[in-house]
C-alpha positions in Angstrom: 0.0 0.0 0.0 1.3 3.4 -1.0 1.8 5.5 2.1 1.5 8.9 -0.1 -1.4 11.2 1.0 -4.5 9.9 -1.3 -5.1 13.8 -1.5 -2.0 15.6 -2.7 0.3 12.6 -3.3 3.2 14.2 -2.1 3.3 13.6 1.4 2.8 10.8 3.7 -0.6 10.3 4.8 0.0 11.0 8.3 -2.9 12.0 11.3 -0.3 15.2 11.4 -0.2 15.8 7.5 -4.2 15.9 7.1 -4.7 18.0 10.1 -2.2 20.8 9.3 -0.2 20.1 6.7 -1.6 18.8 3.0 -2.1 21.1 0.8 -4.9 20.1 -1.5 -6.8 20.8 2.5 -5.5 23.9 2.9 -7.5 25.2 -0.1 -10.2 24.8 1.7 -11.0 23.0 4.7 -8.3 24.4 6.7 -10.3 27.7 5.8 -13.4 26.6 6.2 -12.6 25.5 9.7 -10.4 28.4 10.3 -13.8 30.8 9.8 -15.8 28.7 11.6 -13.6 29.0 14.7 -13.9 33.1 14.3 -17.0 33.1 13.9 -17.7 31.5 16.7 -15.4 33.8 18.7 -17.2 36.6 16.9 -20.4 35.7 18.2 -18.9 35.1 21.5 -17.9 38.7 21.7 -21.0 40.2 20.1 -22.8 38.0 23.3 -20.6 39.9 25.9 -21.1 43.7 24.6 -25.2 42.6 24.2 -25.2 42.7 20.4 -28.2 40.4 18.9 -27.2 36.9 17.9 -28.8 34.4 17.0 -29.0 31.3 19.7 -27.0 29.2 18.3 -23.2 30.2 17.1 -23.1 28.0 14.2 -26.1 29.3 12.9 -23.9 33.2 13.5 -23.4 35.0 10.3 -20.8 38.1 10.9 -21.5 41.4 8.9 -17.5 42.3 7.9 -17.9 45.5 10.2 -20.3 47.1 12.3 -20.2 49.8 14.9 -23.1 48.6 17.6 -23.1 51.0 20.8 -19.6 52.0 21.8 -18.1 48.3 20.2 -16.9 48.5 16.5 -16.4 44.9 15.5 -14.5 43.5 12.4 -14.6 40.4 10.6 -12.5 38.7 8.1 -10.1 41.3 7.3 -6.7 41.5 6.3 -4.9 42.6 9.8 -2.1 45.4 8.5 0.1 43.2 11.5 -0.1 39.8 9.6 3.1 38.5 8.6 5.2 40.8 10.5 5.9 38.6 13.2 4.6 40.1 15.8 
């Protein structure tokens, strides 16, 4: 049996290589997963400062930016500190 990922074929298909590391995944999954997880944190946020939300966080669907009250919150933009390593 051919160890090579049945995805990108270039890697060994390891438990580490599908979680984080093949990159046919990281087209998409790895993002999908990576907006759920804000999201969720989003809605989280928007619960504290007593912004509406829906019940349920998967069910959450973040506007990119929106001043509510005194909290402006943003959503799924590119931070101007990305990549600097900070």
């Amino acid at each position: 049996m051919d160890p090579k990922c049945r995805l990108c074929g270039r890697f060994d298909e390891t438990i580490d290589h599908l979680v984080s590391g093949c990159p046919e995944l990281a087209k998409t999954e790895y993002i999908h997963y990576h907006k759920m997880a804000a999201a969720h944190m989003h809605w989280k946020i928007c619960k504290e400062f007593g912004i509406e939300v829906k019940e349920q966080w998967y069910e959450h669907e973040p506007k990119a930016t929106g001043p509510f009250h005194q909290v402006e919150t943003l959503f799924a933009f590119q931070s101007p500190w990305f990549g600097l390593g900070c």
